[in-house]
C-alpha positions in Angstrom: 13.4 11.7 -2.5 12.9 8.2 -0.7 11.0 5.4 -2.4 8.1 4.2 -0.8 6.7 0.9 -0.2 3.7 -0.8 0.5 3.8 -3.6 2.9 0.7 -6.3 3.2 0.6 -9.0 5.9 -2.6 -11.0 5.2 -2.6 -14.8 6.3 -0.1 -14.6 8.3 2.8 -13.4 5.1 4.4 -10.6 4.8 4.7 -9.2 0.8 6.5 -5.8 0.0 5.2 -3.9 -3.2 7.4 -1.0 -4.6 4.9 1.9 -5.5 5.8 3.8 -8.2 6.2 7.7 -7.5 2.8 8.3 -8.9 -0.2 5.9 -9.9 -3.5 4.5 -9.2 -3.1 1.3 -7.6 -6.4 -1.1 -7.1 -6.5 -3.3 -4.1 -9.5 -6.2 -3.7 -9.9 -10.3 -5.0 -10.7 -9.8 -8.4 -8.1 -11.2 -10.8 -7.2 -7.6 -12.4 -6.5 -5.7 -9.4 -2.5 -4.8 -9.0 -2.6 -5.8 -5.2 -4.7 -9.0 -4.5 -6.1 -10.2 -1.4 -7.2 -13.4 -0.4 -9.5 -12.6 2.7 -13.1 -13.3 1.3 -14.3 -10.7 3.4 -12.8 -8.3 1.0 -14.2 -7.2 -2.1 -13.3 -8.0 -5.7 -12.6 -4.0 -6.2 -11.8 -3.0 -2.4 -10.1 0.1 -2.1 -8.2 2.8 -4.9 -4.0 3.7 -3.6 -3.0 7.2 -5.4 0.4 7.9 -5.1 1.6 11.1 -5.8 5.6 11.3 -4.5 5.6 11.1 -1.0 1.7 11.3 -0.7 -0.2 8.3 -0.3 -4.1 8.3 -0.2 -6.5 5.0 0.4 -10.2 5.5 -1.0 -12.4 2.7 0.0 -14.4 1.4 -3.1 -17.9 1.1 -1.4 -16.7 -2.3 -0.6 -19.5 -4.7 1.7 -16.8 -4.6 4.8 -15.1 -1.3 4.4 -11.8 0.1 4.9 -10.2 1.1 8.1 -7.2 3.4 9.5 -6.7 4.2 13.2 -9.8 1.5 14.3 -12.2 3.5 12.1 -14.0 2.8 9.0 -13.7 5.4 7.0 -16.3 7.0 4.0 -16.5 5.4 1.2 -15.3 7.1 -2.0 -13.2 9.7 0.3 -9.7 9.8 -0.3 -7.9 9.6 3.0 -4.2 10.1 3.3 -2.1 7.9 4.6 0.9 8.8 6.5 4.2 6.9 7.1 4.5 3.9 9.3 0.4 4.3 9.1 -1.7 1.0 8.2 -5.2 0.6 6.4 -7.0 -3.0 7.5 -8.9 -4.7 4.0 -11.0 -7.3 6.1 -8.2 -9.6 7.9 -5.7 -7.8 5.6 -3.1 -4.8 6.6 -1.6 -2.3 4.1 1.2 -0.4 5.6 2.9 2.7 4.2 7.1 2.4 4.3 9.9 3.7 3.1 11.9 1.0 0.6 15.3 0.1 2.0 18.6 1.2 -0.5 19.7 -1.9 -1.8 23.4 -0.9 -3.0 
């Protein structure tokens, strides 16, 4: 099975993040979180990543600007898969779903 990462573009960078084949990943400001953001449009606690092997879902963590995928904002506290190649915007930040390159 392919690895998966995450790639998140916020500020105008580009930072990879190798998910594991399964956790709970947090994404937001706050110091604690695995995945920070520096948009102060997003929350300290922002959204929740599960990863479960080749699943990934995004749950938005009633945050004051909300999640989106596809241009819509989607419920908070309603895991939402996300498919390959398929981004989630965190206020001017974008997480998208990849597969991690071999590096033999």
């Amino acid at each position: 099975m392919s690895r998966l990462r995450l790639k998140l573009v916020q500020d105008g960078v580009v930072t990879f993040h190798d998910l594991p084949r399964v956790a709970t990943i947090l994404v937001g400001r706050a110091a604690d979180v695995a995945i920070q953001l520096s948009d102060p449009r997003a929350s300290s606690r922002h959204a929740r990543l599960r990863v479960d092997g080749a699943r990934v879902e995004i749950e938005d963590l009633e945050s004051r600007n909300g999640t989106q995928i596809r241009g819509q904002r989607i419920p908070p506290n309603q895991p939402v898969s996300l498919a390959l190649g398929e981004a989630a915007t965190l206020g001017s930040a974008e997480l998208t779903v990849q597969l991690a390159r071999a590096t033999w």
